[in-house]
C-alpha positions in Angstrom: -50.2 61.3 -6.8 -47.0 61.3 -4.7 -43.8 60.3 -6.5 -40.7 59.1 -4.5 -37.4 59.6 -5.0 -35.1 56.9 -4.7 -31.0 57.7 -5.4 -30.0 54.9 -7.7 -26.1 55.3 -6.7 -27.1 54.8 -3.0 -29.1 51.6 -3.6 -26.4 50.3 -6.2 -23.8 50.8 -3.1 -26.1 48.9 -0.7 -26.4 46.1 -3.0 -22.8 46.0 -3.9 -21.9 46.0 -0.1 -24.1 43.3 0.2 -23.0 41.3 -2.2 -19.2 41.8 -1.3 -20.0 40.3 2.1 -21.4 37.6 0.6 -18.7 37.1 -1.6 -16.4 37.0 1.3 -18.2 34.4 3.2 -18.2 32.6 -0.1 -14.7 32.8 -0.1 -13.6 31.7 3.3 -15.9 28.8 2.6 -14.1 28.2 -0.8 -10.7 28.5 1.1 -11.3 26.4 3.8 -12.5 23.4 1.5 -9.3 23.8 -0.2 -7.6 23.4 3.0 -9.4 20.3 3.3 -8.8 18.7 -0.3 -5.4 19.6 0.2 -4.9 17.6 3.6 -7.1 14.9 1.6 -4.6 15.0 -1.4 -1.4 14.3 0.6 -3.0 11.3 2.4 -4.4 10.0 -0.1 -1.4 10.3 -2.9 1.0 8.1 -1.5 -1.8 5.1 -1.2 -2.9 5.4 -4.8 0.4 5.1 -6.1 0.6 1.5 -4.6 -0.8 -1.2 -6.3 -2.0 -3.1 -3.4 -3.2 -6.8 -4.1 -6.7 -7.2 -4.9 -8.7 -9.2 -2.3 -8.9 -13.1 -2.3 -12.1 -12.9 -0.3 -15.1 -13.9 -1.7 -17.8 -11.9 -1.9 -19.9 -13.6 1.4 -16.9 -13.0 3.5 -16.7 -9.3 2.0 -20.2 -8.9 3.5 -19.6 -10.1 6.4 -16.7 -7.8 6.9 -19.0 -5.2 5.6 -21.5 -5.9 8.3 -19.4 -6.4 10.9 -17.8 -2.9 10.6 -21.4 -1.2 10.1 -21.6 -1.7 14.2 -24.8 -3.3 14.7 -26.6 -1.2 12.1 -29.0 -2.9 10.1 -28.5 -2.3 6.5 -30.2 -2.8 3.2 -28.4 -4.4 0.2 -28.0 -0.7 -1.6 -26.3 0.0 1.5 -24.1 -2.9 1.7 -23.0 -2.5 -1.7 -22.1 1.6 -0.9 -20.0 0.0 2.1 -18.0 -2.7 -0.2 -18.2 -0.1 -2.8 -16.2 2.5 0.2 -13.9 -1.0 0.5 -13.3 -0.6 -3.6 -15.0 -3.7 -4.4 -16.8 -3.4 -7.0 -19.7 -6.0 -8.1 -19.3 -7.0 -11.8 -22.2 -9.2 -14.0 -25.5 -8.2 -15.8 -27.4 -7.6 -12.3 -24.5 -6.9 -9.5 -27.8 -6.4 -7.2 -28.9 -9.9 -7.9 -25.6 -11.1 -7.5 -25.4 -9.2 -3.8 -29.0 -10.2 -3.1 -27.9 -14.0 -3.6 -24.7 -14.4 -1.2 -26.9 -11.8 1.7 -29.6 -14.6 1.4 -27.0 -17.2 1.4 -25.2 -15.7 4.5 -28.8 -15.1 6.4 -29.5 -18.7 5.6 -26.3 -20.4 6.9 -26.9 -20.6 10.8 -22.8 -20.1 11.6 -22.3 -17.0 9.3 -22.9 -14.5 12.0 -25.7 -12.5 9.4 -29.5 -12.3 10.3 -31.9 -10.3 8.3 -35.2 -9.4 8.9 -37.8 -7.0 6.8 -38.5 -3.6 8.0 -40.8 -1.6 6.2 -41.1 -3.9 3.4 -37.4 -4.2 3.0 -35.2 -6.5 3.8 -32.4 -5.6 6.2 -29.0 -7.2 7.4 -27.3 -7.0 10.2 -24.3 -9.0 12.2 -25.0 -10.9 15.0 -21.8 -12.1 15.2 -18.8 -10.6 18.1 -17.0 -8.0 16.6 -14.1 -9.5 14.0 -15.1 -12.6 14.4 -14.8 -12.8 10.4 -11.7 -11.5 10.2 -10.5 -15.0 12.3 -12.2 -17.1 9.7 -10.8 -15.2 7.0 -7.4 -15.3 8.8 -7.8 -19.4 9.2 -9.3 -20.0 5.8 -5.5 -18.1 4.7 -3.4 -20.1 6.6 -5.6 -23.1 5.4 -4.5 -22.3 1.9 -0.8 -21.7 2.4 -1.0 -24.8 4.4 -2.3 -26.5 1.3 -0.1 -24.9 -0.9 3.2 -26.1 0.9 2.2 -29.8 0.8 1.5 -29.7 -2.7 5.0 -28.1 -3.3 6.6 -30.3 -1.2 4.4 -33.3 -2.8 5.3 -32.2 -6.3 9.0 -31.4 -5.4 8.6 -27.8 -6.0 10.5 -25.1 -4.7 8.3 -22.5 -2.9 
């Protein structure tokens, strides 16, 4: 029987080289994400200390703004919600899905809303047919529209604006 001899202070110093490149790797990692969250940090600060105005937009012009700025893609309704979700909209009720699912069928249904859908794989998928922005000009006339409205009623009722 042959025995070896192996120097346990030589193998704990290979291991603890080892491990301290490792831990350097680990740490330019660790300090360039830093550099990152830090860049992050001062954009993002001064927007969330502004309260903007939530949006007036109802939730099948949302989509379509949604759909419009996925660039062709074709999307499920998870997906959709992820983008309006990335827009801070957020769908309230006892089944948000449902709710989504309702106005993308709506949308796919109405011939000038720009929104096909088709099913791929066994799911259904949305996309814009529409030119690019082309909801942002019905949002923008629907706006006017209502300011419009709003100045003949003032001036109607005698109020000042």
């Amino acid at each position: 029987m042959a025995l070896i001899y192996s120097n346990p202070y030589k193998d704990a110093l290979e291991a603890a080289k080892t491990e301290l490149v490792m831990r350097h790797r680990e740490l330019q990692a660790a300090q360039a994400r830093i550099g990152v969250l830090e860049a992050m940090i001062s954009v993002m600060e001064p927007l969330a200390q502004n309260d903007f105005p939530p949006p007036t937009a109802s939730l099948t012009s949302l989509c379509q703004e949604a759909l419009d700025n996925a660039r062709g893609q074709k999307l499920t309704p998870i997906e959709i919600r992820h983008k309006l979700e990335l827009m801070g909209i957020q769908i309230q009720g006892q089944n948000p899905m449902a709710i989504l699912h309702t106005a993308l069928g709506r949308l796919a249904a109405d011939p000038h809303s720009n929104v096909s859908c088709e099913a791929v794989e066994g799911n259904t998928v949305y996309f814009w047919t529409g030119k690019p922005g082309a909801w942002l000009m019905e949002r923008l006339k629907a706006e006017v529209d209502r300011q419009s409205a709003i100045k003949r009623r003032r001036k109607y009722y005698g109020e000042s604006e």
